[in-house]
SEVEXDO-332693 format. One record per residue (C-alpha): residue number from 0; residue in three letters; chain; x, y, z. Coordinates in nm, 3 decimals, decimal comma, padded with zeros to 5 digits. Layout:
<pts>
<pt seq="NUM" type="ALA" mol="A" px="X" py="Y" pz="Z"/>
...
</pts>
This chain:
<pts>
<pt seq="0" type="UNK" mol="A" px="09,360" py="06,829" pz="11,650"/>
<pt seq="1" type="UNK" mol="A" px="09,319" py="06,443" pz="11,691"/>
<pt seq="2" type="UNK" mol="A" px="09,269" py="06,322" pz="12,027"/>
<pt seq="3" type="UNK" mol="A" px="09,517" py="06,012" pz="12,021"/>
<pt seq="4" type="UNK" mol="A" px="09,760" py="06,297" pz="11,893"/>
<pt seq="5" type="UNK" mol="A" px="09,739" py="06,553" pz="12,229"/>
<pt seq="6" type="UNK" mol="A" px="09,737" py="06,272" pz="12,449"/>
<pt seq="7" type="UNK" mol="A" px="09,298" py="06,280" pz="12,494"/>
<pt seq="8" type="UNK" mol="A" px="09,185" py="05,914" pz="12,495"/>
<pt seq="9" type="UNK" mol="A" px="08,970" py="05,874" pz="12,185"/>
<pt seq="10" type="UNK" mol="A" px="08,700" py="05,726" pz="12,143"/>
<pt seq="11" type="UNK" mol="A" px="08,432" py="05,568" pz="11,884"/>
<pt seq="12" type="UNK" mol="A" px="08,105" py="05,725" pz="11,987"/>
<pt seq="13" type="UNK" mol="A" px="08,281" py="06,054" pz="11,889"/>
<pt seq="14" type="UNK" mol="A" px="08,008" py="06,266" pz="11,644"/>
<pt seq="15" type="UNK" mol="A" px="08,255" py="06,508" pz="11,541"/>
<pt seq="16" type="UNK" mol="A" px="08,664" py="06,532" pz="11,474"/>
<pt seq="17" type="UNK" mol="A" px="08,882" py="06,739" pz="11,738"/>
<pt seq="18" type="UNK" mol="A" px="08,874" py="06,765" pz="12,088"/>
<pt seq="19" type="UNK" mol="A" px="08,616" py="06,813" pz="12,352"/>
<pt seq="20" type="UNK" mol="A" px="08,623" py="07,191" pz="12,521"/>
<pt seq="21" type="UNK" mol="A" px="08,688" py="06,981" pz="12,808"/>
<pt seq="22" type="UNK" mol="A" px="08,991" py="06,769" pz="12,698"/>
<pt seq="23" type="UNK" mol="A" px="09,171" py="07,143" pz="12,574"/>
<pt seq="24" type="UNK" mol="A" px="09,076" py="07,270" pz="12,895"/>
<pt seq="25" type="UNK" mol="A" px="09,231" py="06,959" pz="13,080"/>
<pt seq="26" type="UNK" mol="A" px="09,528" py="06,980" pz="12,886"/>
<pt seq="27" type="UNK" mol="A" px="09,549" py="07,340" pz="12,871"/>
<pt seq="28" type="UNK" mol="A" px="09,527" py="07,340" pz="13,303"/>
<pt seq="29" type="UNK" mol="A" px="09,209" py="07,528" pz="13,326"/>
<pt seq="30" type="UNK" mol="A" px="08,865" py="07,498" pz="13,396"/>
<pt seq="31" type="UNK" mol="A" px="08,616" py="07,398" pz="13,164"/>
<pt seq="32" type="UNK" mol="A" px="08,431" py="07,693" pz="13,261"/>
<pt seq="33" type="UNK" mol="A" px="08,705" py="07,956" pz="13,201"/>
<pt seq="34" type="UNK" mol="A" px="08,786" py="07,793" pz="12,836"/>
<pt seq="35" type="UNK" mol="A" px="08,384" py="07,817" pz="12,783"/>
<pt seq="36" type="UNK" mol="A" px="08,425" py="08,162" pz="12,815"/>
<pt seq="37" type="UNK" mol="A" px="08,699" py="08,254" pz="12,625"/>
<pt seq="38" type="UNK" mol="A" px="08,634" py="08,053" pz="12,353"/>
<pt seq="39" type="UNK" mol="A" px="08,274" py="08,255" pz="12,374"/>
<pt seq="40" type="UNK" mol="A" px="08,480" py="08,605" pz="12,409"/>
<pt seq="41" type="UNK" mol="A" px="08,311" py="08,614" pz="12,785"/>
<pt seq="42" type="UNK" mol="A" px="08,463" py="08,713" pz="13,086"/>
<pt seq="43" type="UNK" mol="A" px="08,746" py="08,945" pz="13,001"/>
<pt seq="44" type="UNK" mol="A" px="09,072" py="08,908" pz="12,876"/>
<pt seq="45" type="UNK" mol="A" px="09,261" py="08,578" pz="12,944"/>
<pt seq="46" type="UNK" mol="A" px="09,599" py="08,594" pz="13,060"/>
<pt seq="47" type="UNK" mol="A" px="09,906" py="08,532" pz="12,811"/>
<pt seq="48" type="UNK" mol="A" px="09,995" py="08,217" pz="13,012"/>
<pt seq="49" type="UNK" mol="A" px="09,629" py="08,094" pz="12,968"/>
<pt seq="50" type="UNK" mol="A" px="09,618" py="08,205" pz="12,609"/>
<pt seq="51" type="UNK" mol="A" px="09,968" py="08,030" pz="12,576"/>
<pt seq="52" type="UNK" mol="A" px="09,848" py="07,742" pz="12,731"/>
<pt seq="53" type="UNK" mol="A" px="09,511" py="07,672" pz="12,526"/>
<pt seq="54" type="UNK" mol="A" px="09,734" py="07,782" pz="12,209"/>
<pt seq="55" type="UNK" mol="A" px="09,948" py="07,494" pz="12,320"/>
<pt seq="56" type="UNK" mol="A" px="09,666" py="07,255" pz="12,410"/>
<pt seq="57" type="UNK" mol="A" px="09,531" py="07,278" pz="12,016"/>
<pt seq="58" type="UNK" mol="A" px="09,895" py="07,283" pz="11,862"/>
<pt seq="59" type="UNK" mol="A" px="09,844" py="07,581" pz="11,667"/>
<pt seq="60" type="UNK" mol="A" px="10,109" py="07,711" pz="11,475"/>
<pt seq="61" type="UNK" mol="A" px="10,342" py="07,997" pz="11,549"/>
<pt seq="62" type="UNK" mol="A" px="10,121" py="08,178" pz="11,284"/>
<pt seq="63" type="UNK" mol="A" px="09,808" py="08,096" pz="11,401"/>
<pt seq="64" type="UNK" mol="A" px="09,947" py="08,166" pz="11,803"/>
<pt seq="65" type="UNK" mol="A" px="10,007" py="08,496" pz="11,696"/>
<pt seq="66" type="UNK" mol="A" px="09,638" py="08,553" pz="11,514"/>
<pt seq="67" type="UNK" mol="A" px="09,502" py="08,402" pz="11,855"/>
<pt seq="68" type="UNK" mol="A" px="09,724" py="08,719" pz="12,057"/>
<pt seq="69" type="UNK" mol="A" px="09,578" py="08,987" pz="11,781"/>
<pt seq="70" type="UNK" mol="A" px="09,207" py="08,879" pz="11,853"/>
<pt seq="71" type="UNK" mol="A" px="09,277" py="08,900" pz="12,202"/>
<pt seq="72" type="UNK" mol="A" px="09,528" py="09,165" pz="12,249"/>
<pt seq="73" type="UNK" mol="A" px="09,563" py="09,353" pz="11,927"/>
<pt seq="74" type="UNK" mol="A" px="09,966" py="09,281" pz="11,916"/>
<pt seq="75" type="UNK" mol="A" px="10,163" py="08,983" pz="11,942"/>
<pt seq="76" type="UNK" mol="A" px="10,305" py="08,742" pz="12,179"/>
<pt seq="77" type="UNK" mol="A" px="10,553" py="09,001" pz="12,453"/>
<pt seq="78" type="UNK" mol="A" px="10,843" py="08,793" pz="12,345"/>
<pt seq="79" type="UNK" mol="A" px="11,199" py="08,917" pz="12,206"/>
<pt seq="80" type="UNK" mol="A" px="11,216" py="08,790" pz="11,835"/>
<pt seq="81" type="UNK" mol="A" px="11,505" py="08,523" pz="11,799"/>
<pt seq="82" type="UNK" mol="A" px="11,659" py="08,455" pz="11,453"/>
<pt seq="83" type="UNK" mol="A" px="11,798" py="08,087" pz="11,409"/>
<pt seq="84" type="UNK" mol="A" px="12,102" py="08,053" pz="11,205"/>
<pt seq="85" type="UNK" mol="A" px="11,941" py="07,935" pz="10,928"/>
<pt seq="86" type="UNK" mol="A" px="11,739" py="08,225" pz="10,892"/>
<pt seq="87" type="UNK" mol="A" px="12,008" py="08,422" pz="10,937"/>
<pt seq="88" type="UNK" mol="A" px="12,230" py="08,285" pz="10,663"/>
<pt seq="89" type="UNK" mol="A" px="11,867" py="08,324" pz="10,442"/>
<pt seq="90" type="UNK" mol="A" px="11,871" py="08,683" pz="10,534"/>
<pt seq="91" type="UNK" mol="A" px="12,266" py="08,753" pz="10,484"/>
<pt seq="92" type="UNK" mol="A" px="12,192" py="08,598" pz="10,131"/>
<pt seq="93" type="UNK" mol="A" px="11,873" py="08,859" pz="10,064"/>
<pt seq="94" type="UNK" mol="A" px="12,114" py="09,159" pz="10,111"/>
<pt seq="95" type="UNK" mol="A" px="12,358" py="09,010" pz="09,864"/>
<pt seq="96" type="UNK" mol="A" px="12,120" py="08,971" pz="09,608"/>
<pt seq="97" type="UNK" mol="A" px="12,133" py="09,371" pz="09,571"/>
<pt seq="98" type="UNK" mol="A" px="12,504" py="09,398" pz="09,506"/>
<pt seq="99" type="UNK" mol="A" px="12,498" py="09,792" pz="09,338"/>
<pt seq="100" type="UNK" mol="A" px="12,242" py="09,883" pz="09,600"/>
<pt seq="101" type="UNK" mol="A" px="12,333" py="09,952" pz="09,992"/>
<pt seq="102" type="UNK" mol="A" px="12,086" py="09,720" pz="10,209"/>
<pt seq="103" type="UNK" mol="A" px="12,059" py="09,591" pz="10,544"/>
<pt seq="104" type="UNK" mol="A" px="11,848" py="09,438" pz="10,810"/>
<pt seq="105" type="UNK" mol="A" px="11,742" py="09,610" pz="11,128"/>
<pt seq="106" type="UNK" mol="A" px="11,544" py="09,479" pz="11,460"/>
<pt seq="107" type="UNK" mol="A" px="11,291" py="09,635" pz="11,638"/>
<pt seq="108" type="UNK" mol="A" px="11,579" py="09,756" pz="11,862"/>
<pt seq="109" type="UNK" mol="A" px="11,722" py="09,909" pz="11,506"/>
<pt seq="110" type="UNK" mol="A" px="12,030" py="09,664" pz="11,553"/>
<pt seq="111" type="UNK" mol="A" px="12,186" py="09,582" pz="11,238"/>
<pt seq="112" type="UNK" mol="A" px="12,222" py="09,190" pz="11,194"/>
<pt seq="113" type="UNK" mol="A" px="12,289" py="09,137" pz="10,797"/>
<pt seq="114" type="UNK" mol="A" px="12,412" py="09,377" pz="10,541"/>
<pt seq="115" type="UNK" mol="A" px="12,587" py="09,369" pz="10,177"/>
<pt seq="116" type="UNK" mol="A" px="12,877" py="09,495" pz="10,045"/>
<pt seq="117" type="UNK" mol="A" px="12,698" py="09,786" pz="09,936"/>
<pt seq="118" type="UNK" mol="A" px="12,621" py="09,902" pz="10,259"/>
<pt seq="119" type="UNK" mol="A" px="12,961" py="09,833" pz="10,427"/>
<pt seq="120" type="UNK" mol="A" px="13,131" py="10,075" pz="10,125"/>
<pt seq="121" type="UNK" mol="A" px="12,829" py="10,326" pz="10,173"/>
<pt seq="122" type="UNK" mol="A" px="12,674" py="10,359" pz="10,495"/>
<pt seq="123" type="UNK" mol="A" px="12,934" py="10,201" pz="10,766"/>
<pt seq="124" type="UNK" mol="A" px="13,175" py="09,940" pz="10,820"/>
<pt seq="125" type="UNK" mol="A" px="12,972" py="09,725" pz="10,995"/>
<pt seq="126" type="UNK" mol="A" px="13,255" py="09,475" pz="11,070"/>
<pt seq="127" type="UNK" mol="A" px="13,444" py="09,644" pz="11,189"/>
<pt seq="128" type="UNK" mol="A" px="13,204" py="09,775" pz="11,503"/>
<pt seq="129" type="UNK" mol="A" px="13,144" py="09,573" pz="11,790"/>
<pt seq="130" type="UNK" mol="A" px="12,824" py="09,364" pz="11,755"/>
<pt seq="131" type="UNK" mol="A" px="12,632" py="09,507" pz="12,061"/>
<pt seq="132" type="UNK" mol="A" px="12,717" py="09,886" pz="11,899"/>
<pt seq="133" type="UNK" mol="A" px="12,557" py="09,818" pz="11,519"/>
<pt seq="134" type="UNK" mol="A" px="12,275" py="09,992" pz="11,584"/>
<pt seq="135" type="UNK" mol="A" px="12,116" py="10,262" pz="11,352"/>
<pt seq="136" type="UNK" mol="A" px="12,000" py="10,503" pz="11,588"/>
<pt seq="137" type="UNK" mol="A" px="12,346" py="10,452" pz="11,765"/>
<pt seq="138" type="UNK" mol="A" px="12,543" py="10,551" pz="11,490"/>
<pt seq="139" type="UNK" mol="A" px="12,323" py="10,832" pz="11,372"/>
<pt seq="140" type="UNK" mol="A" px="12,361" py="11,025" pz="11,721"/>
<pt seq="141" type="UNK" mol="A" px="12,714" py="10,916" pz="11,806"/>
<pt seq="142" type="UNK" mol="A" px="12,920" py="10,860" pz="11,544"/>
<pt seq="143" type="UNK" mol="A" px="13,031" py="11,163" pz="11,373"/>
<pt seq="144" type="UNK" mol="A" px="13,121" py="11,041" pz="11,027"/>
<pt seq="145" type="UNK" mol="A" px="12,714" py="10,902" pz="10,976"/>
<pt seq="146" type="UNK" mol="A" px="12,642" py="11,255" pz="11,057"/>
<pt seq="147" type="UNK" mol="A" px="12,841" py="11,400" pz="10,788"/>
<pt seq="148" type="UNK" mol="A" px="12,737" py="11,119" pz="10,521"/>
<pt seq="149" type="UNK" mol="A" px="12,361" py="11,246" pz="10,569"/>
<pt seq="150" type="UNK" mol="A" px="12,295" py="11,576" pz="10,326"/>
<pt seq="151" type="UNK" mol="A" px="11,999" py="11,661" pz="10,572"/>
<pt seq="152" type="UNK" mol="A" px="12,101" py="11,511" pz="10,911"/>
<pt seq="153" type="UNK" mol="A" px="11,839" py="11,708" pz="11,134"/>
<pt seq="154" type="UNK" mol="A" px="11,531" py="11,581" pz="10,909"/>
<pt seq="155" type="UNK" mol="A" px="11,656" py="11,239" pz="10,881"/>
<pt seq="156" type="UNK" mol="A" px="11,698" py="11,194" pz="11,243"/>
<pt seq="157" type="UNK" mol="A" px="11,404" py="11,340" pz="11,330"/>
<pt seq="158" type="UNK" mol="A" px="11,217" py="11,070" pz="11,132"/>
<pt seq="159" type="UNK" mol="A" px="11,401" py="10,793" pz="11,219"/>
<pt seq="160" type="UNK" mol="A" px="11,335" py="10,891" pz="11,610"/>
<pt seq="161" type="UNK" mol="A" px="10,947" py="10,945" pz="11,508"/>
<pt seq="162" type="UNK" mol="A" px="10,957" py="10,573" pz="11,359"/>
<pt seq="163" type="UNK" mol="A" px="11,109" py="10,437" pz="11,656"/>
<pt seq="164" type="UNK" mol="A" px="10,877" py="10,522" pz="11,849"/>
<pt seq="165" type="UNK" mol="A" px="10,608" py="10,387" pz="11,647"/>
<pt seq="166" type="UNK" mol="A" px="10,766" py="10,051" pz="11,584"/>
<pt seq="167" type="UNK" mol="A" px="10,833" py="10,056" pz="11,967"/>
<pt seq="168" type="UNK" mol="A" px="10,434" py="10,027" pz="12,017"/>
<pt seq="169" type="UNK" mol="A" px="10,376" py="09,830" pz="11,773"/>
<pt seq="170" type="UNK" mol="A" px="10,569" py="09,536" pz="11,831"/>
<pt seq="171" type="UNK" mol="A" px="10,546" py="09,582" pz="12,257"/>
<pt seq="172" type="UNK" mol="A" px="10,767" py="09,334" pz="12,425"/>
<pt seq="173" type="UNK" mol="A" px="10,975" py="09,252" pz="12,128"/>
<pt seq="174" type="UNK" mol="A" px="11,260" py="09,455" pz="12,186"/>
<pt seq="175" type="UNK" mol="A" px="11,361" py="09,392" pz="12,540"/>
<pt seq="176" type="UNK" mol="A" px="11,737" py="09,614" pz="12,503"/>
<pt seq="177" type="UNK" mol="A" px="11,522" py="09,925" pz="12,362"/>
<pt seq="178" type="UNK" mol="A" px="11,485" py="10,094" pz="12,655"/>
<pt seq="179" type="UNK" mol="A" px="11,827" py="10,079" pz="12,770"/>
<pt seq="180" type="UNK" mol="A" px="11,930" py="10,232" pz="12,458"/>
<pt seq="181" type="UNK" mol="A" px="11,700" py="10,491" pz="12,446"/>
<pt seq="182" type="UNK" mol="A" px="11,818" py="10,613" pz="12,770"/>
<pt seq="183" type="UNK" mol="A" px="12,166" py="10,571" pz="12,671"/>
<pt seq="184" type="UNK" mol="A" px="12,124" py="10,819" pz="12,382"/>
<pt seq="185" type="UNK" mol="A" px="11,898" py="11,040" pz="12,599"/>
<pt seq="186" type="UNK" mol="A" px="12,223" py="11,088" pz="12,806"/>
<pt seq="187" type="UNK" mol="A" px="12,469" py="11,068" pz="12,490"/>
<pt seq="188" type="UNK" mol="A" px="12,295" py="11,318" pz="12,251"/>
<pt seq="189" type="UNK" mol="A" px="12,119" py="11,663" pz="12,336"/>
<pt seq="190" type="UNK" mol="A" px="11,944" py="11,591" pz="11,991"/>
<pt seq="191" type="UNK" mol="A" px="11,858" py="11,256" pz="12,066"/>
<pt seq="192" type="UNK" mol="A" px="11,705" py="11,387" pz="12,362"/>
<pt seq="193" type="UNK" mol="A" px="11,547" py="11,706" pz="12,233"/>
<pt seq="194" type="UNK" mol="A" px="11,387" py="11,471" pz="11,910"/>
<pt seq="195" type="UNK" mol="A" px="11,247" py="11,233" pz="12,159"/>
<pt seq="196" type="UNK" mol="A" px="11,091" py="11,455" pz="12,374"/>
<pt seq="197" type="UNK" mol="A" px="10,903" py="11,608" pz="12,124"/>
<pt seq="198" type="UNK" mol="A" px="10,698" py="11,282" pz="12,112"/>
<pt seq="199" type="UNK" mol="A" px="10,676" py="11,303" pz="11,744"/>
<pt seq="200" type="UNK" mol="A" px="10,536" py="10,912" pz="11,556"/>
<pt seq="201" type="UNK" mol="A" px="10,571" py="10,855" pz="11,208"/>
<pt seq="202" type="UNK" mol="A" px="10,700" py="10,626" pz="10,961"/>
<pt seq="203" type="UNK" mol="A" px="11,048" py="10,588" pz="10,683"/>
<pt seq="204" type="UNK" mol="A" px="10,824" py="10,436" pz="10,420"/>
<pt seq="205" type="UNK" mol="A" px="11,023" py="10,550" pz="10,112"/>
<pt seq="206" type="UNK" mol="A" px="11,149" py="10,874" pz="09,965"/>
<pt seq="207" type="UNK" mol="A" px="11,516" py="11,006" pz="09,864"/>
<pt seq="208" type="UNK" mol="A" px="11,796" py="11,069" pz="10,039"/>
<pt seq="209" type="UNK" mol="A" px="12,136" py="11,231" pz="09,945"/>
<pt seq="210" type="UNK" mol="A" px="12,481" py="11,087" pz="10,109"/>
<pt seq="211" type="UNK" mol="A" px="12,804" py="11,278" pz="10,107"/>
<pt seq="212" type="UNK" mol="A" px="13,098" py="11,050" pz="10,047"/>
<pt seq="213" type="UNK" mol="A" px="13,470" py="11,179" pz="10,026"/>
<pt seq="214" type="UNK" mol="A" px="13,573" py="10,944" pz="09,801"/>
<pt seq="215" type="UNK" mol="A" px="13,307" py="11,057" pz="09,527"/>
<pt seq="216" type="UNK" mol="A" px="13,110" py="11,280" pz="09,630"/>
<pt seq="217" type="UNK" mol="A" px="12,685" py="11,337" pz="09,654"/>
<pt seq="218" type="UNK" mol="A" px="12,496" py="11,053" pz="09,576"/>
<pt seq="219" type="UNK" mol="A" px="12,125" py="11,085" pz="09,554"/>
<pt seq="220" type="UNK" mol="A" px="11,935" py="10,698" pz="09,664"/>
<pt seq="221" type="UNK" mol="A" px="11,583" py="10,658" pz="09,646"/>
<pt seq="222" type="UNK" mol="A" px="11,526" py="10,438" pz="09,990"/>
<pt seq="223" type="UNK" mol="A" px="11,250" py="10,170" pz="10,085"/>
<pt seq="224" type="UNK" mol="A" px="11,158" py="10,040" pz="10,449"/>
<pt seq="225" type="UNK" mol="A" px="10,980" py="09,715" pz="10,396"/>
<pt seq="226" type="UNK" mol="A" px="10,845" py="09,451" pz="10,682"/>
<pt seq="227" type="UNK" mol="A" px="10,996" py="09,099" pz="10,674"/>
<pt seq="228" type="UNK" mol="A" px="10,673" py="08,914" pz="10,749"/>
<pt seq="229" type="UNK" mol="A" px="10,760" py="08,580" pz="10,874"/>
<pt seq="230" type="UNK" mol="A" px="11,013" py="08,751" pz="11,099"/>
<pt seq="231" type="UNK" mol="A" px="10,813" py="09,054" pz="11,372"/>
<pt seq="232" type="UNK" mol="A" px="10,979" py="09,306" pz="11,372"/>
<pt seq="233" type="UNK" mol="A" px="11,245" py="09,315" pz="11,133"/>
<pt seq="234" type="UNK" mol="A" px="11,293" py="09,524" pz="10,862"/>
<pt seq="235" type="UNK" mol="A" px="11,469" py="09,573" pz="10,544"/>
<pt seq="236" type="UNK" mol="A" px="11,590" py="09,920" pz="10,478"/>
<pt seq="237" type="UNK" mol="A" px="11,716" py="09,943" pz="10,048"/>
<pt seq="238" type="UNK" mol="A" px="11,864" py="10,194" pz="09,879"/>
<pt seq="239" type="UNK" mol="A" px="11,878" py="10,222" pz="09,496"/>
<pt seq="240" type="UNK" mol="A" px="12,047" py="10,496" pz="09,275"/>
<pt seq="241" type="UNK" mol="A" px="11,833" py="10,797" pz="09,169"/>
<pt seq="242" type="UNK" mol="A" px="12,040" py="10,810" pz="08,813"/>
<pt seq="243" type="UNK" mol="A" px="12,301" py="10,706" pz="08,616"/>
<pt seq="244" type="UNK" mol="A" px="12,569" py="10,919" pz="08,812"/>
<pt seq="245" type="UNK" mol="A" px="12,475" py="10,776" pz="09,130"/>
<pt seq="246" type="UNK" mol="A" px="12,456" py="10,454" pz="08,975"/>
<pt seq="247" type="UNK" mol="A" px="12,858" py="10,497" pz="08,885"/>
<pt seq="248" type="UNK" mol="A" px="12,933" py="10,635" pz="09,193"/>
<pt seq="249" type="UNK" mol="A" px="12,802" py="10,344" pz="09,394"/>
<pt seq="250" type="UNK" mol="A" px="12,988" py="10,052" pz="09,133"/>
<pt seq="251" type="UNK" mol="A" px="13,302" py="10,287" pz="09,179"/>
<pt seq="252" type="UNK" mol="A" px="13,243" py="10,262" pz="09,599"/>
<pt seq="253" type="UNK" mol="A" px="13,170" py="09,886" pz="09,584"/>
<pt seq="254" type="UNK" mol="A" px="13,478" py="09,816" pz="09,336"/>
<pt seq="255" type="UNK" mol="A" px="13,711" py="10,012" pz="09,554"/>
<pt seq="256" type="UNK" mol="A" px="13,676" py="09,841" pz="09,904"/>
<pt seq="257" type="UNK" mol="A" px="13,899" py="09,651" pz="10,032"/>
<pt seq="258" type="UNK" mol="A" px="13,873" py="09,337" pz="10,225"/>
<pt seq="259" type="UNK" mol="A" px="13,683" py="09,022" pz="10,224"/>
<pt seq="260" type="UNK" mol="A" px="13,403" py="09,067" pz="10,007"/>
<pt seq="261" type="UNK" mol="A" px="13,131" py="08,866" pz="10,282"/>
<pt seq="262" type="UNK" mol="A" px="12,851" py="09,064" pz="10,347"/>
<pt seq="263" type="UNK" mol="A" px="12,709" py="09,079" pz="10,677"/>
<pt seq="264" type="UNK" mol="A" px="13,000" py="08,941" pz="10,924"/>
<pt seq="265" type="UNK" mol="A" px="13,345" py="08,741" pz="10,940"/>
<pt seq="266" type="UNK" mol="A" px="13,047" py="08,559" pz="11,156"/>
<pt seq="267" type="UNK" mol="A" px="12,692" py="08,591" pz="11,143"/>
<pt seq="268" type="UNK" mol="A" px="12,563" py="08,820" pz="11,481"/>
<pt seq="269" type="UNK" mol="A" px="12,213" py="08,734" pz="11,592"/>
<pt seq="270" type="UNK" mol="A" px="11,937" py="08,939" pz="11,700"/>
<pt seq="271" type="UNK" mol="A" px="12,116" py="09,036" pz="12,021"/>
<pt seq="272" type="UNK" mol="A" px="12,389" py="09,137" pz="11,849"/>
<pt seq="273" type="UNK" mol="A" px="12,614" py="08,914" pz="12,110"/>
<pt seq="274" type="UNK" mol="A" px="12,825" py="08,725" pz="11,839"/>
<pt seq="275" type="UNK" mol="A" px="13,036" py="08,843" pz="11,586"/>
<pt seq="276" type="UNK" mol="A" px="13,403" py="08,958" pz="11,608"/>
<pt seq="277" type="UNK" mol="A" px="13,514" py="09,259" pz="11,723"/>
<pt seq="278" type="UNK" mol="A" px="13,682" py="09,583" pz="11,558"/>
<pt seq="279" type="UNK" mol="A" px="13,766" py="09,944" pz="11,514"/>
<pt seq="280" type="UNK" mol="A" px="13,489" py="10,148" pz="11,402"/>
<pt seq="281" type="UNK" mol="A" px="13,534" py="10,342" pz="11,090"/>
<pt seq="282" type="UNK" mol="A" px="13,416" py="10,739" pz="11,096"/>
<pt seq="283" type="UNK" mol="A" px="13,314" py="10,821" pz="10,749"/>
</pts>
């Protein structure tokens, strides 16, 4: 960073570009000392304030912020991830770009914030849920028609719990409603409770899945869990017909739905799930 640009006089007997260790460490609040160190990896671990304030005092970016936390930490920035509505209409648009093929976009909390048409004639009626109660895990362990759409409920749960978990610790301090939840279910759901207990980590990855619908019966959907990158924690969860069949079924699901044929929302929700309108959920 230039001096003149984070506020440092400059100056012309200056032998090299950037900033002085004891400009950041003026700017930054600390002592030249304690910036010595850390930028030397002595001393112990800095605090996140201090790391947030030397990240600050350089003007890194948000990308190179979070590199700074992995070196120091080995996870990110404790902060709940916030999706502008920009992104959100970028994400809502994603989805739609799969228009035979149920997809949607989870949190680290496993709230569901964008989904296609696909989806809504598949998996759930998102719109017609409450914001704050589109949740995967929710609807898996408390809503009885997602646990007759599932051919194999108790081994899909189970791994969905397992992968929880894992996401939990690996994006710490992202996900500040997760713990409520989990102890709503724990209360909600012997199986919940039983499947968490058991401690069990693992991860969705990819493999097949068969879905009971009454409308046309079995359809068999190879699935993919994929990492948005530029967005921590959030995930996009895509299913795509095994064969032809299931290919038909799906167009004759998607063709037969009625309503508006918007994706995610009459509104988009955000990461909170606190906006969005409000509706009767649909069991099956």
């Amino acid at each position: 960073m230039a001096p003149l640009a984070s506020g440092a006089p400059g100056s012309s007997r200056r032998r090299t570009p950037g900033l002085r260790r004891s400009e950041v460490a003026a700017i930054a609040g600390i002592s030249v000392e304690w910036y010595t160190r850390i930028e030397q990896g002595r001393g112990g671990q800095p605090s996140p304030h201090v790391l947030d304030a030397v990240a600050a005092a350089l003007g890194l970016s948000p990308e190179e912020r979070e590199h700074l936390f992995l070196l120091a930490y080995g996870r990110p920035r404790e902060s709940p991830a916030v999706i502008e509505p920009e992104r959100q209409a970028r994400l809502e648009r994603l989805v739609a770009g799969f228009p035979a093929s149920p997809a949607y976009i989870k949190t680290v909390s496993w709230d569901v914030i964008a989904w296609n048409d696909a989806a809504r004639a598949l998996l759930t009626d998102y719109p017609a849920i409450p914001p704050e109660e589109r949740n995967v895990l929710r609807l898996l362990f408390t809503d009885p028609g997602s646990r007759a759409r599932l051919g194999d409920w108790a081994r899909e749960a189970r791994r969905a719990v397992a992968t929880f978990r894992l996401e939990l610790a690996r994006w710490q301090g992202c996900a500040p409603g997760a713990a409520a939840l989990i102890e709503e279910l724990y209360e909600a759901s012997p199986d919940f409770a039983a499947m968490w207990d058991s401690n069990d980590v693992g991860t969705l990855g990819n493999g097949v899945k068969h879905l009971v619908d009454t409308r046309v019966g079995r359809i068999a959907l190879h699935y993919e869990s994929c990492s948005i990158d530029d967005s921590r924690g959030l995930g996009l969860v895509l299913y795509t017909p095994e064969a032809g069949e299931d290919a038909e079924r799906m167009r004759a699901l998607t063709s037969a739905r009625t309503g508006p044929s918007r994706g995610p929302t009459g509104r988009v929700a955000d990461v909170t799930g606190r906006t969005g309108r409000r509706g009767r959920r649909r069991a099956g």
